[in-house]
C-alpha positions, -999 to 999 in steps of 0.1 A, spaced: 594 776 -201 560 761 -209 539 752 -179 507 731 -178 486 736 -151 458 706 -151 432 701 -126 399 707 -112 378 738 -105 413 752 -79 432 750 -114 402 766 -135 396 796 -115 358 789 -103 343 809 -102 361 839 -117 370 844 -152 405 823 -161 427 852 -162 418 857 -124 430 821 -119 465 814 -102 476 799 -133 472 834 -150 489 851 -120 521 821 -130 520 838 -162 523 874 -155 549 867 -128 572 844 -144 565 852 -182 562 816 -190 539 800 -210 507 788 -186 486 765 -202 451 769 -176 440 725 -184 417 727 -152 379 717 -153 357 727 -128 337 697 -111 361 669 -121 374 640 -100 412 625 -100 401 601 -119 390 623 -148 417 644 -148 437 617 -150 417 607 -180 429 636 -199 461 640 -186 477 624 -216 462 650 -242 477 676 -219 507 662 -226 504 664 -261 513 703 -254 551 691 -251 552 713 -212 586 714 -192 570 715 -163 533 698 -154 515 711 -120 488 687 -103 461 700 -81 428 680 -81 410 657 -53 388 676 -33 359 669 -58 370 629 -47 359 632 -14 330 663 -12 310 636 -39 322 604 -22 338 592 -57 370 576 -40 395 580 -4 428 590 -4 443 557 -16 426 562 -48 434 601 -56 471 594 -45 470 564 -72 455 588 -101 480 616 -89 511 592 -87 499 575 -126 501 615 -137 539 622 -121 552 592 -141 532 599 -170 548 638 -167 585 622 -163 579 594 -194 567 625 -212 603 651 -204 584 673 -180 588 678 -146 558 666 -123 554 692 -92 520 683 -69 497 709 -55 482 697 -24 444 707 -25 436 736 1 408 727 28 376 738 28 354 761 53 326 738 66 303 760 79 307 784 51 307 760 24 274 745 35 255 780 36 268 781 -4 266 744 -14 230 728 -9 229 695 -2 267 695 14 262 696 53 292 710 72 299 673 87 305 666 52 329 692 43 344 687 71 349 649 65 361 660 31 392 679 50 400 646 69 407 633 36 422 660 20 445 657 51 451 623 50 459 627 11 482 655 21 505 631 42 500 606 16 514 629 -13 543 643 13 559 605 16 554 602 -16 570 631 -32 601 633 -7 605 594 -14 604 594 -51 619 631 -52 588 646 -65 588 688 -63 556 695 -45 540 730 -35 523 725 4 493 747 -10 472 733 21 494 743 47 502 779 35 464 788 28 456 780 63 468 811 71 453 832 45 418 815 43 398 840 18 370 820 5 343 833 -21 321 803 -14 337 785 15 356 764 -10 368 780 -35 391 806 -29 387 849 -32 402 866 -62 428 876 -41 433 840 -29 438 828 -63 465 856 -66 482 851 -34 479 812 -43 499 829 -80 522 844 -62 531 819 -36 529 788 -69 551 811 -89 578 817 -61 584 781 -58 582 773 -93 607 801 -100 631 787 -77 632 753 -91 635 770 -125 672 756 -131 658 722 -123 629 722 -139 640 734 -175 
């Protein structure tokens, strides 16, 4: 199976090298093919952008995990991200893959401030009402339309190993890996 993974800095593996990202840990785990299509930094919007030349890789499967650069810079709400993220799931399906949704992990306020000048904690923290809000947002929509969907937000609340107070630990990203790679790997039948 040929997976592309395509998203923001959660995808890319900021800010280890990308064979600590979860996409990598995918790889090793499932022996699939990963294709690691995230960019550090970039919005819905731009990933949307681009989401069409990931295509071009011909993937059986496509997984979606971007947003939380939408709200930290103010670039959109939730409406907006779950628009881009809903365009990509039906450009997936026109394509022959199968769509599944990350939802974006929350952040650590307080933490993420200390590491992030210019980002007060009231800020991350509005950035996890959001992320929240997108999270129910991307739930209706993915049980409505039938849409696979990995609850990374949920889960990591429980697990909460940040590097930066965003971003998540190397052993985040692998337990994020592991956890992706479970789900994917049950869903195999369906997804090839």
């Amino acid at each position: 199976m040929k997976l592309v993974c395509i998203g923001d800095s959660m995808i890319d593996g900021y800010p280890y090298a990308r064979a600590d990202s979860f996409p990598a840990v995918i790889e090793r785990l499932t022996g699939w093919r990963v294709i690691n299509a995230g960019i550090s930094g970039q919005s819905s919007g731009e990933v949307l952008a681009r989401f069409p030349r990931a295509m071009k890789q011909r993937p059986d499967a496509v997984m979606i995990l971007c947003g939380t650069n939408d709200y930290i810079f103010g670039i959109c709400g939730s409406g907006e991200t779950l628009a881009n993220i809903t365009e990509m799931t039906r450009t997936a399906e026109r394509g022959g893959a199968v769509p599944v949704i990350g939802f974006p992990i929350l952040c650590d306020p307080q933490s993420a401030a200390l590491s992030w000048a210019g980002i007060t904690a009231d800020e991350f923290a509005q950035a996890n009402g959001e992320l929240i809000k997108l999270r129910d947002k991307l739930k209706h929509y993915c049980d409505k339309n039938g849409v696979r969907y990995i609850d990374l937000q949920e889960w990591y609340k429980g697990i909460a190993c940040y590097c930066d107070g965003l971003h998540p630990t190397r052993d985040g990203y692998r337990l994020i890996g592991e956890k992706a790679a479970e789900e994917l790997a049950s869903a195999e039948g369906r997804v090839k």
